[in-house]
N, C-alpha and C positions, 0 to 999 in steps of 0.2 A: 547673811552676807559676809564675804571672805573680810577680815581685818588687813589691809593692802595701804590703811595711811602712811604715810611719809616713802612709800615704795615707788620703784622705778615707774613710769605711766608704762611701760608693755605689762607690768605685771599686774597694775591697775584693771587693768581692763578684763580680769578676770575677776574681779570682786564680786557680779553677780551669777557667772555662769556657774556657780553653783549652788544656786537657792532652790529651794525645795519647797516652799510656799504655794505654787503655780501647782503641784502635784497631792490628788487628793490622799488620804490617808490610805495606805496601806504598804504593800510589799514596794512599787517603785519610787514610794518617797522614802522608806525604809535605806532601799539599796543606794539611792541619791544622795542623801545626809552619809552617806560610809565616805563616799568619796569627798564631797565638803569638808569631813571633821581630817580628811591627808592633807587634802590642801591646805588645810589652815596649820597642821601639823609641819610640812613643806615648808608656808613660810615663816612661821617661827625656828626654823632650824636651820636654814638657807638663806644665804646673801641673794640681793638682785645681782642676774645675768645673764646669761644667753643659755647655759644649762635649769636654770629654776625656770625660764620661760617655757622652753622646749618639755619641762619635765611636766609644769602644770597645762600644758597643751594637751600633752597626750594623756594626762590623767583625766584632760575634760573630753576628746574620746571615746576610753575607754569609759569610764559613767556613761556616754550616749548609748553607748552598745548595753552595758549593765542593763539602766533603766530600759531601755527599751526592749530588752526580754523578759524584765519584770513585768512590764505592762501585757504584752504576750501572755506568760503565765498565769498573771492576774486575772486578763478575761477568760481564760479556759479555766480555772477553778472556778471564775463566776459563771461561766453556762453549765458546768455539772452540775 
């Protein structure tokens, strides 16, 4: 879970969209945690505000798209 205490509540509310727990091991919790360890990078670097909001928005997004061509990939290497 994103470390998001003493933060703005918009930017709270991404503390768990990117946990990786829920994803078994392999390649799309792999690629999932990549995007977890920016956003926590994000908000250790960045004030709350309407651009760190917009910015961990679209970085949870882009992980949607990520992970979910990993999972793609994932089952086509599992049926070869």
């Amino acid at each position: 879970m994103l470390n998001v205490e003493g933060r703005h509540p918009a930017v709270q509310e991404f503390a768990d969209m990117f946990e990786v727990d829920h994803l078994d091991p392999g390649l799309p919790r792999e690629v999932s945690a990549l995007f977890g360890e920016q956003a926590q990078q994000l908000l250790d670097l960045l004030p709350d505000g309407l651009g760190l909001t917009r910015a961990l928005h679209r970085l949870w997004e882009a992980k949607n798209e990520a992970v979910f061509l990993a999972v793609r990939t994932q089952r086509k290497a599992d049926e070869a």
